[in-house]
C-alpha positions, 0 to 999 in steps of 0.5 A: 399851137397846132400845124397845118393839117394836124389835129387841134389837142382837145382842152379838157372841160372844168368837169373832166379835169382832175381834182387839185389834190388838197392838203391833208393835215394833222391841225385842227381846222381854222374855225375862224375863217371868215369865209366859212359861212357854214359849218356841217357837223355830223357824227358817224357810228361804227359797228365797232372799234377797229373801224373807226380809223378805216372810216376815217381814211375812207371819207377823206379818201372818198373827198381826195378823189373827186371834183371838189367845188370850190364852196368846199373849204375843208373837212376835219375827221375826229376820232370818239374816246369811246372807239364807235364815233367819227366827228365830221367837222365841215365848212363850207361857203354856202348851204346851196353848194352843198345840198348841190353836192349831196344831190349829186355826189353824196350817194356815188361816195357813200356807197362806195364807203359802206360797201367797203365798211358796212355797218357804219350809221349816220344819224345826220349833219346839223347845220351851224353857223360860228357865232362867237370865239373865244381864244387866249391873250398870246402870253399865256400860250406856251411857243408851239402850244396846239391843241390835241383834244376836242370838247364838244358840250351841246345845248338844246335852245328854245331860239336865237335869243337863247342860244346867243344868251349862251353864247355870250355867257360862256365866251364872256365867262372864259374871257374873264377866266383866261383857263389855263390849257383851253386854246379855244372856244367857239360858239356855234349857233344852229340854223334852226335856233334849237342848239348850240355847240361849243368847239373847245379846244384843250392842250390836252386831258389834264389841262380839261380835267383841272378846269372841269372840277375847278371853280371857273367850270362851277361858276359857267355851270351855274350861270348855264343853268340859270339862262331862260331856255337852254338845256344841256343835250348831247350831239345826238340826243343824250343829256350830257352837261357841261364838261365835268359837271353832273351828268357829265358822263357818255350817255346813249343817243338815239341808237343807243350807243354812247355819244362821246364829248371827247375827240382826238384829231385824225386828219383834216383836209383843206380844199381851199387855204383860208385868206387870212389865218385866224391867229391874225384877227382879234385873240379875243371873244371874236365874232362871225361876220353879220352875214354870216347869221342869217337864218336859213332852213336846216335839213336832215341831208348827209354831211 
């Protein structure tokens, strides 16, 4: 309200007020969201050991400090067993926001990023979309059980009918095996038909290293192996297989430095909470909604 003769206090426009502060978390991000219609995975490699936390606070930073759009719904930071490689885990609503998003905002943060840590390379996000989740019946989680460590076996597909052909073969494969200590597999599909990425997430090393020399991790190996038009590839281009299965160890991507399938979480960051928790929905071989497996053209912009 104003008096007579004074002067009205401008209402700041949507772009000059200030970013909401998110929240920043140690939990691994709700993968199962239902409004997460796309997931941007993309690596970061560091010169060397001593930065990789540094760039982990520096790409959360760059995110707290600007104007988010609301398609942003969190971005979860992951830290390589081999000390040079960042896991960018994000989701977002739309693929349109965020190309929006990249056009506009990306080279501001980015630069901001590399001038304060230079030497860091990006080979690129791949676009996915979750196509099918696995999670433990209740009764075998101990009270408070959360995962600690992160699995990422990929797979290169020759389609769509041979990535949800693997999809269906490992969600279908734990259901079944009920692995002691995996809180959750979750099967991305991406965009373009030509790999597939399962989210696993472990208690923990030892609870992964039971399985992956036991019999359920030989019976899933086998089964992969005998799909029409899927062959094991790292995240950046190496031939790692299955967790614990020939092959298994770190091999160099296409910089030549060893992609790890083993990450710690550093932070995630949540810009919008998700309606529902996941734990809500079916515990069991869940599926991303129809509409959300639309295929959509991929691209090689920064995550």
């Amino acid at each position: 309200m104003t008096t007579p003769g004074s002067t009205p206090t401008p209402t700041p426009t949507p772009a000059s007020a200030p970013a909401p502060h998110p929240l920043r978390t140690t939990a691994f991000p709700d993968v199962r969201r239902p409004d997460a219609a796309t997931a941007l995975v993309s690596a970061w490699i560091v010169p060397d050991p001593g930065v990789l936390r540094p760039a982990a606070e520096a790409v959360l930073g760059e995110w707290e400090r600007q104007p988010r759009p609301d398609a942003m719904l969190s971005l979860s930071v992951f830290l390589g067993a081999d000390g040079r490689h960042l896991l960018n885990y994000a989701q977002w609503t739309d693929d349109d926001a965020h190309r929006e998003w990249v056009r506009t905002r990306r080279p501001a943060a980015i630069g901001r990023v590399d001038d304060a840590l230079p030497g860091i390379e990006r080979p690129g996000p791949v676009r996915y979309r979750r196509h099918r989740s696995y999670v433990p019946r209740r009764p075998q989680q101990a009270p408070g059980d959360r995962p600690t460590l992160l699995v990422t076996p990929t797979f290169a597909t020759t389609g769509p009918d041979a990535q949800r052909a693997l999809a269906d073969t490992v969600v279908d494969e734990l259901v079944r095996a009920q692995v002691p200590g995996l809180l959750g597999a979750h099967v991305h599909l991406s965009q373009d038909g030509h790999r597939a990425l399962n989210f696993a997430e472990w208690t923990g090393e030892e609870a992964w290293r039971t399985f992956a020399t036991g019999e359920v991790a030989a019976r899933l190996r086998a089964a992969i192996a005998a799909l029409e038009g899927v062959t094991p590839a790292a995240p950046l281009g190496a031939a790692p297989q299955l967790p614990g299965g020939p092959g298994a160890a770190e091999a160099p991507d296409a910089s030549g430095t060893p992609t790890p399938t083993h990450y710690r979480l550093y932070q995630s960051l949540v810009n919008i909470p998700a309606s529902a928790p996941a734990d809500t929905r079916d515990p069991i071989s869940a599926e991303a909604p129809a509409n959300a497996l639309a295929p959509r053209a991929t691209s090689s912009e920064g995550a």
